[in-house]
N, C-alpha and C positions, 0 to 999 in steps of 0.2 A: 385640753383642747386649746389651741395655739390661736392668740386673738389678731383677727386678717382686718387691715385698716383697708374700707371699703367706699368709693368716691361717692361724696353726697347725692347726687343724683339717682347709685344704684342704690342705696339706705332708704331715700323717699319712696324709688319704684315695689322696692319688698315689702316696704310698711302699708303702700296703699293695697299691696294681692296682701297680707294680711288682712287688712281692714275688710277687704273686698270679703275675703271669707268667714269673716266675724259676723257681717252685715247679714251673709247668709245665713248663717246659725241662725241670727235673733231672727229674721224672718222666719223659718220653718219653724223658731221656738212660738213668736205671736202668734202663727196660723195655729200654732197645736193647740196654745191657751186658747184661744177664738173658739175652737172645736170642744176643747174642754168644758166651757159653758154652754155652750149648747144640749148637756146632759147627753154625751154619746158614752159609750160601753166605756166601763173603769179599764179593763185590761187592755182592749184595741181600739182604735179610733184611728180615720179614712181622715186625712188632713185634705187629700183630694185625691181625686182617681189614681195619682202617678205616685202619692205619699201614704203608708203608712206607719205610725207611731204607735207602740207598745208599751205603755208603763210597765218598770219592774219593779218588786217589791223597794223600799228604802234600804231594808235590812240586806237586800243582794248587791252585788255591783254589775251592772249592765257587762252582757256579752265578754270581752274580750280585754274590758278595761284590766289591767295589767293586776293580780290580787295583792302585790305588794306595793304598792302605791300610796304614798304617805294622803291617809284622809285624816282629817281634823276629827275629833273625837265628839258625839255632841252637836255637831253641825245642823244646821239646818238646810235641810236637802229641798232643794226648789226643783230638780229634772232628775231622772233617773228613767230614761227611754230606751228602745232602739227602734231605729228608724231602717226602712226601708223602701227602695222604690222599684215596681217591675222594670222599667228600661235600662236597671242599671241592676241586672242580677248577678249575685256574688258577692254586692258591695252592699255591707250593712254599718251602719254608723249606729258606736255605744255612745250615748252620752251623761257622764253624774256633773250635778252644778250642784253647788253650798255655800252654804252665808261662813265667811269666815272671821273669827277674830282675832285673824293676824293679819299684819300690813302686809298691802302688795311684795314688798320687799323680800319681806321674810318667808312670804308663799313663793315667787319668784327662784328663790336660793334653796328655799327644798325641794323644788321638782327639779329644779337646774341638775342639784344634785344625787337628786335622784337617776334622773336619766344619763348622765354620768356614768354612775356606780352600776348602773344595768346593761351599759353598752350601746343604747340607744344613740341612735345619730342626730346630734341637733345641725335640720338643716335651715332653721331661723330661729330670730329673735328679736324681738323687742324689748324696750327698757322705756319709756314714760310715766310720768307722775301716776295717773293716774290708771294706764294700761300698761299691763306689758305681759309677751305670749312667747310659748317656746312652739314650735313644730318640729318634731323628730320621727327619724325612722326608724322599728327594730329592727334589734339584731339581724333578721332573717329578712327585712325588705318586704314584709305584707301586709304591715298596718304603718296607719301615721299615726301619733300623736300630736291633737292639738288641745294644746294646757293656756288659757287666757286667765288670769288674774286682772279683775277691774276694781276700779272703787269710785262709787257713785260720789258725784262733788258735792253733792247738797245733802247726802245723810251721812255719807263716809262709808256709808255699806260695803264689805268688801267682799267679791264673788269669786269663787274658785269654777271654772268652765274644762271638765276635763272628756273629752270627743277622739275618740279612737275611730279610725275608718278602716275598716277590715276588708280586704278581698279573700272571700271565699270559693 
């Protein structure tokens, strides 16, 4: 893929609808934990009327996430959901998060190329210290993939966020 020099203005606008959609994630992720202490049912849990969240096994990969998809070996799996909402029927969102101990960098250049070498369309990106996120389409145009790599600046923890959105 052939790299498009792209006017700083448009580079800020894509980074904040990134951002925009990141914020979202961690929000429905806080309401599910919120909901998780509350001692609601292990397999399903009502985040609210419009949301529901499905843990899946560790040992499975949620819904549709791609089954060749480089996971870290060992990881520590912090989310393994699929979420669902009735006004938005058809559309189910996979999501696996993990503690990784590899640098942003080096997770960044394996999904990179990963989705690459599967045909996936990468139609953003990011690259920051401490973030950086791929959004791609498959092959066939009915799921997105979004793959966020972060690393928290006060422990270095670094997190692998991998969110497939499927129309069914």
């Amino acid at each position: 893929m052939e790299d498009v020099q792209i006017e700083p203005s448009l580079k800020h606008k894509t980074a904040w609808k990134i951002i925009g959609v990141l914020a979202l994630v961690l929000i429905i992720l806080l309401v599910w934990q919120s909901t998780e202490n509350k001692n609601l049912s292990e397999e399903s849990s009502v985040v609210n009327e419009n949301i529901e969240v499905t843990k899946v096994p560790t040992g499975e990969l949620p819904g549709t996430i791609p089954s060749n998809i480089p996971l870290e070996e060992n990881a520590l799996i912090v989310e393994n959901t699929v979420i669902t909402a009735p006004e938005k029927p058809g559309v189910i969102q996979y999501t696996r998060k993990f503690v990784s101990n590899k640098s942003p960098e080096e997770n960044y250049a394996i999904y990179k190329d990963f989705l690459n070498a599967n045909n996936w369309e990468i139609v953003s990106s990011v690259e920051q210290e401490t973030l950086m996120s791929l959004i791609a389409l498959s092959p066939d145009k009915t799921q997105q993939l979004f793959i966020t790599v972060s690393e928290n600046t006060i422990s270095g923890e670094v997190t692998v966020d991998l969110t497939v959105v499927a129309q069914e």
